[in-house]
C-alpha positions as CSV (number, residue, x, y, z in Angstrom):
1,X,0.0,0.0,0.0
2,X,2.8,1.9,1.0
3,X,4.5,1.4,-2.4
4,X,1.2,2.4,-4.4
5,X,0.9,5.4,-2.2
6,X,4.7,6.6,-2.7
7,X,3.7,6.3,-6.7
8,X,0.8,7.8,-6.6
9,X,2.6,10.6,-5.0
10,X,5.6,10.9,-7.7
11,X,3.1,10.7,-10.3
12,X,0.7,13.5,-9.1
13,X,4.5,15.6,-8.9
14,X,5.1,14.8,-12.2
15,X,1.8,15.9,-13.2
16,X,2.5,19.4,-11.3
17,X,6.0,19.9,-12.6
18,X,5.0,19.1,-15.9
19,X,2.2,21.5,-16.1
20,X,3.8,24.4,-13.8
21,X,6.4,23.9,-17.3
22,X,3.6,24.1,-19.6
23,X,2.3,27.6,-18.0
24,X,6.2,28.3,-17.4
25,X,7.3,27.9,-21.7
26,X,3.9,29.7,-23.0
27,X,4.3,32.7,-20.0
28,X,7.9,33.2,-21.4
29,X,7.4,32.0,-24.8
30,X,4.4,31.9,-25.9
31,X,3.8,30.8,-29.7
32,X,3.0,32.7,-32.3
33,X,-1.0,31.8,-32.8
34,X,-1.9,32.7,-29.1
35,X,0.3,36.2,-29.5
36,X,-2.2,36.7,-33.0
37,X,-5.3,35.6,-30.5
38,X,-4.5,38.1,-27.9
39,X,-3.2,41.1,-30.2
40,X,-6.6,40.2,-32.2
41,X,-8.2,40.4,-29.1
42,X,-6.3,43.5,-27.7
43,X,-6.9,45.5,-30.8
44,X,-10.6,44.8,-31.2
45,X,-12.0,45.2,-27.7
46,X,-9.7,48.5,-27.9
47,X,-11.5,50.0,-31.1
48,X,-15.1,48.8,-30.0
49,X,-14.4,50.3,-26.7
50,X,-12.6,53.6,-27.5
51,X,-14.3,54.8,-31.2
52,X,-17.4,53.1,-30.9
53,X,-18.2,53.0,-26.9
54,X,-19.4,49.5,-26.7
55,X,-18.9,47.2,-24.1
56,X,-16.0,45.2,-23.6
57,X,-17.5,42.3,-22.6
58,X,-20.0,42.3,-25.6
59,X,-17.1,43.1,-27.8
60,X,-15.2,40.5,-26.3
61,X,-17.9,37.2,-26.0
62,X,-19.4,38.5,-29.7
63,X,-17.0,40.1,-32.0
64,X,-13.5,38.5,-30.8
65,X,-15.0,35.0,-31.0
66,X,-17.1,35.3,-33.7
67,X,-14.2,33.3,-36.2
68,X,-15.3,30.7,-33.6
69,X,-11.3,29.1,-32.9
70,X,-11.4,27.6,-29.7
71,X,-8.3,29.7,-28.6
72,X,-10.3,32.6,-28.4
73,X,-12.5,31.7,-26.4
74,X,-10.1,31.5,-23.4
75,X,-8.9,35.1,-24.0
76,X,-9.5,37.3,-21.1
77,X,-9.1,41.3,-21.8
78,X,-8.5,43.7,-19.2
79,X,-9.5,47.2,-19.9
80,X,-7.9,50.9,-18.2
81,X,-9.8,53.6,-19.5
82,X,-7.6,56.4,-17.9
83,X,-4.5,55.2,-19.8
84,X,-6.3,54.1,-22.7
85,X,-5.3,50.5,-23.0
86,X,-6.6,47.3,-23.8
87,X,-4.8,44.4,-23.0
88,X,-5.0,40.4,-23.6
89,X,-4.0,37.1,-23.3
90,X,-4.8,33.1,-23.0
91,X,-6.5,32.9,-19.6
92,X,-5.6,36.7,-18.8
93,X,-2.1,36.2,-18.5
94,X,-0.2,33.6,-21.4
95,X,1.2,35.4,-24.6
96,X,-0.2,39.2,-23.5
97,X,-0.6,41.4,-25.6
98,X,-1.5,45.3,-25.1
99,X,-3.6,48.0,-27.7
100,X,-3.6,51.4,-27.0
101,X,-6.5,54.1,-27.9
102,X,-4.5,57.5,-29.3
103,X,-6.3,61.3,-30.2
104,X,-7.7,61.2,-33.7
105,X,-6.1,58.1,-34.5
106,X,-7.9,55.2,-32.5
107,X,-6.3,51.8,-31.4
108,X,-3.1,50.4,-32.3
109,X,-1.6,46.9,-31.6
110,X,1.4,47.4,-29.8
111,X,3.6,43.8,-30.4
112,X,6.8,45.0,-29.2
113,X,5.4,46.6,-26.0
114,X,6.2,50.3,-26.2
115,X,3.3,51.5,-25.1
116,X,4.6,55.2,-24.6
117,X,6.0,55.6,-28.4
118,X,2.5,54.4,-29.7
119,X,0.3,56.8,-27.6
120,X,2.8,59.5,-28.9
121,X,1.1,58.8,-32.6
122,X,-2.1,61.8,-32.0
123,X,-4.0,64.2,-33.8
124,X,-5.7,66.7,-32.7
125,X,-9.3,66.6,-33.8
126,X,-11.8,69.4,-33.3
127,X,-15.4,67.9,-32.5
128,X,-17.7,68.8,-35.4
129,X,-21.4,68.6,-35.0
130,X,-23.4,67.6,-37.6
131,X,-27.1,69.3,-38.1
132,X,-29.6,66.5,-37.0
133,X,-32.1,68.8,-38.4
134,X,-30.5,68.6,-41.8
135,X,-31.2,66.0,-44.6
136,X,-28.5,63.7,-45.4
137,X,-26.5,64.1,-46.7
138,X,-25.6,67.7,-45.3
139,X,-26.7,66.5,-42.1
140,X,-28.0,63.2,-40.0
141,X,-31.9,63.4,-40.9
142,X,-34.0,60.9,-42.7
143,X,-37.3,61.6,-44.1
144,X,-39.4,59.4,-41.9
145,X,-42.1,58.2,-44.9
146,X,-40.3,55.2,-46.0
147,X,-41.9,53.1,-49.1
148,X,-43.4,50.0,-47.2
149,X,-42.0,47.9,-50.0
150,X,-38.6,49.0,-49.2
151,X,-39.4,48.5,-45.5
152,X,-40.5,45.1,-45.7
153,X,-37.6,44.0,-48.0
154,X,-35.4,45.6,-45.0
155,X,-37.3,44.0,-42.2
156,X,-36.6,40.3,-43.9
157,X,-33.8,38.8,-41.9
158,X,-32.5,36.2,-44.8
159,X,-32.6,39.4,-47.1
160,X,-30.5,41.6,-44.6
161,X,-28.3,38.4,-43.5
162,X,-27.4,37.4,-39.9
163,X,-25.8,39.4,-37.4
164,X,-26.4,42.7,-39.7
165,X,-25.8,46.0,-37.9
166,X,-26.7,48.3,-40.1
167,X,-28.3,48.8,-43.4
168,X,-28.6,52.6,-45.2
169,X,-30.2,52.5,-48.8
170,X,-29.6,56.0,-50.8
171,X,-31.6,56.5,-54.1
172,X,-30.6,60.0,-56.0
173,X,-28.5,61.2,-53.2
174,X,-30.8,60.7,-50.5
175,X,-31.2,58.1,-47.5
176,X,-34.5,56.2,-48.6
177,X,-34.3,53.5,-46.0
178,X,-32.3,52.4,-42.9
179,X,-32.3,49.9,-40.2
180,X,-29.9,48.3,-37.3
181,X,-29.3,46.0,-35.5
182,X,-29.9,45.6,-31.8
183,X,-27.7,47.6,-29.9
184,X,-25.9,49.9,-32.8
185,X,-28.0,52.8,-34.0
186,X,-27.3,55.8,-37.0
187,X,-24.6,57.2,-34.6
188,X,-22.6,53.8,-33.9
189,X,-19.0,53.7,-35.9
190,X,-18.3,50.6,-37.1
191,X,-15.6,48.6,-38.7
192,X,-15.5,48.1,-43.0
193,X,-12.5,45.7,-42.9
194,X,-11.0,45.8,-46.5
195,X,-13.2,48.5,-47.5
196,X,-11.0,50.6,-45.7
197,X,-8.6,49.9,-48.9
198,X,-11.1,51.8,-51.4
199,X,-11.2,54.9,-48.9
200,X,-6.9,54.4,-48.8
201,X,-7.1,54.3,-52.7
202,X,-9.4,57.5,-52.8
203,X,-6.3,59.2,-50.7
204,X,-4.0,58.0,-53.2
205,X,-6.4,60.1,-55.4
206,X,-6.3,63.1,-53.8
207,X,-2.5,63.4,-53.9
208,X,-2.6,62.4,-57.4
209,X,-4.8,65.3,-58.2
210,X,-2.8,67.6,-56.6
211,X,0.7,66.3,-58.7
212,X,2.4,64.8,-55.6
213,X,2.4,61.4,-57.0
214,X,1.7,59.0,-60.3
215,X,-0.1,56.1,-61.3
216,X,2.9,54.7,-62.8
217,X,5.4,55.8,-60.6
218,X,8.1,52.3,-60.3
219,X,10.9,51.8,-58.0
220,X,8.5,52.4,-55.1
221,X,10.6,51.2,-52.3
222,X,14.6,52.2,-51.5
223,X,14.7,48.2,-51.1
224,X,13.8,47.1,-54.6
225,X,15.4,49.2,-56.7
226,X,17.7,46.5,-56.8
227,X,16.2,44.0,-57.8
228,X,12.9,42.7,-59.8
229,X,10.5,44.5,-57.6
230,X,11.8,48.0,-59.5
231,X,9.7,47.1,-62.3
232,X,6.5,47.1,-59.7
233,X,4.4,50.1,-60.3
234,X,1.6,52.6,-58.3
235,X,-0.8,51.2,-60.5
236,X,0.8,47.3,-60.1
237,X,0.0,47.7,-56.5
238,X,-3.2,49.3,-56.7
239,X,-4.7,46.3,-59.1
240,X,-3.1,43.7,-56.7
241,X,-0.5,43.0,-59.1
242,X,2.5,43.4,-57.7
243,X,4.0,39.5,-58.3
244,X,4.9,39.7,-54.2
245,X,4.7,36.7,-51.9
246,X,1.8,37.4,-49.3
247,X,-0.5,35.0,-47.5
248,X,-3.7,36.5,-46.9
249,X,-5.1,33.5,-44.9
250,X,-7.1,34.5,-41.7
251,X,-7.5,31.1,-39.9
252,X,-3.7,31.0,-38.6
253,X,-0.5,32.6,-38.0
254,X,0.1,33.9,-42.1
255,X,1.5,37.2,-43.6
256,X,-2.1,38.9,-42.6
257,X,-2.2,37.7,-39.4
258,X,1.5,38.3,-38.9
259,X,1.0,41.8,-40.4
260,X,-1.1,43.2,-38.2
261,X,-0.7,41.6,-34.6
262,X,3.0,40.8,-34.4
263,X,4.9,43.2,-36.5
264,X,5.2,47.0,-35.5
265,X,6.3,48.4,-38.8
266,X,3.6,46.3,-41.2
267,X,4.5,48.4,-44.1
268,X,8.5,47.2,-43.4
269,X,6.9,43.3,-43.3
270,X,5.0,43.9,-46.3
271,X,8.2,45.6,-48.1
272,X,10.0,42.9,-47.4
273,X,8.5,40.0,-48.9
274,X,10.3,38.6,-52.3
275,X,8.4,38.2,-56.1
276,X,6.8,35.3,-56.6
277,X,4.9,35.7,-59.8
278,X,5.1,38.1,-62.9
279,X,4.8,41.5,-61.8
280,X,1.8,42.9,-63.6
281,X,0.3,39.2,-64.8
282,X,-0.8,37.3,-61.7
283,X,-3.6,38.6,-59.7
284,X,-3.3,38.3,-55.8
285,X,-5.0,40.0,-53.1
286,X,-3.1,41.3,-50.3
287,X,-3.9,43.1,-47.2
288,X,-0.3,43.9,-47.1
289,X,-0.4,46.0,-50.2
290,X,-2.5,48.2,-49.2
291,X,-0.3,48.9,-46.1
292,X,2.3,50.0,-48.8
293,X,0.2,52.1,-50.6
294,X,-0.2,54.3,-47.2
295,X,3.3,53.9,-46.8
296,X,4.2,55.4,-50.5
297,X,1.1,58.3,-49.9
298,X,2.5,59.6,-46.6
299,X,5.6,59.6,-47.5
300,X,5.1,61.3,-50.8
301,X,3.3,64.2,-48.8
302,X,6.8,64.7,-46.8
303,X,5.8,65.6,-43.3
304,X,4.8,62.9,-40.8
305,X,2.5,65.2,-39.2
306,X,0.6,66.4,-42.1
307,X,0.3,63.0,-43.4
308,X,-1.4,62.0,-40.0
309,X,-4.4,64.9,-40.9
310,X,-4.3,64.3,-44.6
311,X,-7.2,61.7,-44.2
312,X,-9.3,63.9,-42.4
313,X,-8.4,67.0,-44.3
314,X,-8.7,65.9,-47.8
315,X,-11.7,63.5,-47.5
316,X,-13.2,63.0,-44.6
317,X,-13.7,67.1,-43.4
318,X,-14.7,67.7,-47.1
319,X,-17.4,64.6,-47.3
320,X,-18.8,65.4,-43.9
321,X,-17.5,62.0,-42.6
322,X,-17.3,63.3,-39.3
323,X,-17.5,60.2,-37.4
324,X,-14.7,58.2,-39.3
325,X,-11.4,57.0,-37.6
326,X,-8.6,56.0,-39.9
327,X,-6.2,53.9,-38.0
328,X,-2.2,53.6,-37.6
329,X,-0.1,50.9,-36.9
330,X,2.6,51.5,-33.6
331,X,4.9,53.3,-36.2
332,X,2.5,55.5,-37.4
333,X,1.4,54.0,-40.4
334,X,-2.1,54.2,-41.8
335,X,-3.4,50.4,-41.7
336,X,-5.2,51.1,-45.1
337,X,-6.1,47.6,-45.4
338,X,-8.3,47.3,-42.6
339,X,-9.1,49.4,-40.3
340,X,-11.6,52.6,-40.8
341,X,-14.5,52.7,-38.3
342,X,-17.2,54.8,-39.6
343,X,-21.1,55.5,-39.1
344,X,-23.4,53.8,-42.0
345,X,-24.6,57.2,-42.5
346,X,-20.8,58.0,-43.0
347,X,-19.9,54.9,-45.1
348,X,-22.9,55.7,-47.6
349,X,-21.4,59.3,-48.3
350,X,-18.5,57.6,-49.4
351,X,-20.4,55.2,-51.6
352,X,-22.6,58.3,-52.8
353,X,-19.0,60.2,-53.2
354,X,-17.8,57.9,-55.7
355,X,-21.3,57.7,-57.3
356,X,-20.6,61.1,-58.0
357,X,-17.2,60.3,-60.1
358,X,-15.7,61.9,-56.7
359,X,-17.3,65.2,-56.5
360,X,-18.9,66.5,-53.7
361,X,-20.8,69.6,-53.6
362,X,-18.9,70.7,-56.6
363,X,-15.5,70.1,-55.5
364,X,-13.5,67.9,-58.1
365,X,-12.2,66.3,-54.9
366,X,-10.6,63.2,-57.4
367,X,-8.9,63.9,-60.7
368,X,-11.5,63.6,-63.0
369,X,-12.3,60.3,-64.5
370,X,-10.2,58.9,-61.3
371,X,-13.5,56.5,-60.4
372,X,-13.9,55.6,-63.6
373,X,-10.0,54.7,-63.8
374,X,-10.7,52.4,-60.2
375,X,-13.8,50.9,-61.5
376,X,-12.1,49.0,-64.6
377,X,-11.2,45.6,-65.0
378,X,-7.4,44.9,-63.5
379,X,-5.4,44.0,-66.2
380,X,-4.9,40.4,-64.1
381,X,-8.6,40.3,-63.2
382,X,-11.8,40.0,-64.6
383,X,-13.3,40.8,-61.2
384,X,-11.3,43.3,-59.9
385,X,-10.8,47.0,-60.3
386,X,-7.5,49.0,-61.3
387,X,-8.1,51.2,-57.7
388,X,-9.6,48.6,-54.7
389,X,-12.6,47.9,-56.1
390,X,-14.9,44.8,-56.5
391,X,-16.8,44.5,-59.9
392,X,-18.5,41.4,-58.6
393,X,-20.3,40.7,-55.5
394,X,-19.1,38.9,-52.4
395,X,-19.4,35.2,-53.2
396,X,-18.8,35.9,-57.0
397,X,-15.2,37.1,-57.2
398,X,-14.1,33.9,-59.5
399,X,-17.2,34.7,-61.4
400,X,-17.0,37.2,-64.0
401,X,-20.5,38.7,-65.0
402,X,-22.2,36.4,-62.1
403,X,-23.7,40.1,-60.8
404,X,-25.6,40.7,-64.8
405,X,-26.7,37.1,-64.5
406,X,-28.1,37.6,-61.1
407,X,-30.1,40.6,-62.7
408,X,-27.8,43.6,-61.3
409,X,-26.8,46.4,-63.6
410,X,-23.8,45.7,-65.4
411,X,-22.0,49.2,-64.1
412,X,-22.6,47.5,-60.5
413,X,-19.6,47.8,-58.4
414,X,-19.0,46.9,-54.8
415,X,-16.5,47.7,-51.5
416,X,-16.2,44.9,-49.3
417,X,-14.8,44.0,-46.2
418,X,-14.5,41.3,-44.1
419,X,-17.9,39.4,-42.4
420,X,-20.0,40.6,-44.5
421,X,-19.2,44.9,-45.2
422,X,-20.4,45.8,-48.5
423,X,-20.8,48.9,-50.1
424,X,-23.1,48.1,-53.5
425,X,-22.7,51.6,-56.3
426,X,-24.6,51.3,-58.7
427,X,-24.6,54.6,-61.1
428,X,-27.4,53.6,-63.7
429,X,-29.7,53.2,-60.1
430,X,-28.2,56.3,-58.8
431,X,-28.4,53.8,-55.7
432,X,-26.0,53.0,-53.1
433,X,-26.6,50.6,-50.8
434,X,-24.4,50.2,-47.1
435,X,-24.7,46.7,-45.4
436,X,-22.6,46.2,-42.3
437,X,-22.7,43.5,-40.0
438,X,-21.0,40.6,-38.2
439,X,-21.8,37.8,-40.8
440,X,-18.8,35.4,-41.0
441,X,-18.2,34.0,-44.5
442,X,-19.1,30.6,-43.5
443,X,-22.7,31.4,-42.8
444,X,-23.0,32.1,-47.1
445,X,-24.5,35.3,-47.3
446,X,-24.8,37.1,-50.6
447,X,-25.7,40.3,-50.4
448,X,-26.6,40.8,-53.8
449,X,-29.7,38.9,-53.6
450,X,-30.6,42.2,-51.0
451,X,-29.4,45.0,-53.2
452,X,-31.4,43.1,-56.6
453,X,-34.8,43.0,-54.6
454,X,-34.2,46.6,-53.8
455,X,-33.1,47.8,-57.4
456,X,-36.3,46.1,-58.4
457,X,-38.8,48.1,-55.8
458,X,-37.3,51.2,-56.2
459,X,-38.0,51.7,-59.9
């Protein structure tokens, strides 16, 4: 008995030391996909909390874990409101990782832990109230005598898709229709994923406009004018073209992930990665291209700090976007791939904006023809734009003409974003239609099914 006891004893030690060495290697070392988690985490319940005022928690059980891998679900955050940061990790503690909130500039992951140089990254914005008395799109109000056909199509849950937040139909420049979800409202910013990269593309237009760069500008980085990525051009990049290697694969540690929850400099990561295909030939999408592309505009404008207001001076002020939030990476950086949190009402200005061939209240705010120029074909796509557009609908991308078969207008055009953002243009309608939601691709949502229905009432 004695015996059995004694092992019984060793084992349950070995048992303890083993798992005191477990907790010991991912405390010190933790590996890469729980650092992703918790910078995921860490950067999401940061933005929700900070831009759009939502509850951690909410953020936390609903958006964080809504990709649904079981490591996120054992991510604890830990908010401070007075310093501004959010921070994360497997059971609160295990591969942390910290995001801080900055003035006029929102959250950034900060992987390498410098808190203090991140938060130094602020604008100053001045609060600008927009007239709720005002029709939109000068102001926030919405003539209240919708079209019950409209409002029935809206109020149809497999129309508007699950976990949709917030839908805003414009027809001849104003709002027509408009619904949310529970708990978001006309006022709430929210997240458009990649169609941040149209916004980042309609900068690009702006400096282009004013001479201060090219569409066919080469040798775009110090780095490859040695090499075969000198022959990469403005225009390459812009029609994800560029030959470079980039994973964009969400479900584990790839180049996207990597990108934007370990690397500080993402632009630098981006730069960095070697041809793999013909530059100009082979189509591939890339989140970290349109890093680059904020690199190359904020550098081309000279001064660090003016480049950090350039967003909201040359678009957003002008547009009335009053609500939107461009953010940086820790360097400073413009993550123009991803991350713009904007109101619907905000989001369908911009889809009205290029609706207008980028003119707004009579400004030329584009060069002329500009959203023409973004709206062709790609030279290595059939379903892709020259300037970070879609020409097909979510669900259709290796399907060119799917949208005309599916009864849309041919000159329809989209923005899209990850879980389910769209913005649908569509000139011939002079009809823009804003869908944003939580809708994970796995669910199968099309959206175009929504925006035909509507196309159909409204004539």
């Amino acid at each position: 008995m004695r015996i059995v006891v004694k092992i019984v004893k060793w084992l349950l030690g070995l048992i303890v030391l083993a798992v005191t060495a477990l907790f010991a290697w991912l405390y010190i070392a933790p590996p890469e996909l729980i650092r992703v988690g918790s910078g995921y985490s860490a950067k999401i319940v940061c933005s929700n909390v900070f831009i759009a005022g939502r509850d951690p928690n909410e953020v936390l059980a609903v958006d964080v874990q809504a990709p649904g891998h079981p490591l996120l679900r054992l991510m604890r955050v830990s908010v401070d409101k007075n310093r501004g940061t959010v921070s994360a990790g497997l059971l609160g503690f295990l591969g942390k990782s910290v995001a801080v909130a900055r003035d006029g500039l929102g959250c950034a992951s900060v992987p390498d832990g410098d808190v203090g140089k991140a938060r130094r990254m602020a604008v100053h914005v001045e609060p600008v109230a927009t007239s709720r008395d005002t029709l939109w799109p000068e102001g926030e109000r919405v003539d209240a005598s919708q079209d019950p056909v409209i409002a029935k199509l809206l109020d149809d849950a497999a129309l508007t898709g699950a976990g949709m937040r917030a839908i805003v139909v414009v027809k001849n420049g104003r709002v027509v229709a408009e619904r949310y979800g529970e708990g978001f409202s006309a006022k709430t910013p929210l997240l458009g994923w990649s169609m941040t990269k149209t916004v980042n593309a309609a900068i690009i237009g702006t400096l282009v406009k004013d001479g201060k760069m090219t569409i066919d500008n080469k040798g775009l980085f110090a780095p490859w004018k040695t090499d075969g990525r000198a022959a990469i051009s403005l225009a390459d990049m812009m029609a994800m073209s560029s030959g470079l290697e980039f994973n964009e694969d969400y479900g584990d540690v790839a180049d996207v992930t990597r990108m934007l929850y370990l690397e500080p400099d993402m632009a630098s990561f981006a730069e960095s990665k070697p041809l793999t295909g013909e530059v100009g030939k082979v189509f591939s999408y890339s989140s970290g291209t349109a890093v680059m592309l904020s690199r190359l505009w904020q550098d081309a404008i000279g001064d660090k700090a003016k480049a950090l207001t350039l967003p909201r001076s040359a678009l957003f002020e002008p547009l009335g976007m009053h609500s939107a939030v461009l953010e940086t990476d820790e360097q400073g950086t413009f993550v123009g791939s991803s991350y713009l949190y904007a109101t619907a009402h905000d989001w369908a200005r911009f889809g009205q904006f290029l609706l207008q061939g980028g003119v707004w209240n009579g400004n030329q705010v584009l060069p002329a023809g500009f959203v023409d120029w973004m709206r062709e074909p790609a030279p290595a796509s059939k379903v892709y734009g020259k300037g970070q557009l879609w020409i097909e609908a979510p669900g259709d991308e290796e399907k060119p003409g799917a949208g005309v078969a599916a009864g849309l207008p041919k000159d329809t055009y989209w923005m899209q974003g990850h879980d389910g953002q769209t913005v649908t243009i569509i000139p011939s309608e002079q009809l823009v239609v804003v869908r944003l939601g939580l809708t994970p691709a796995k669910l199968g949502y099309r959206p175009r099914t929504m925006v035909g229905a509507l196309v159909k009432a409204l004539h």
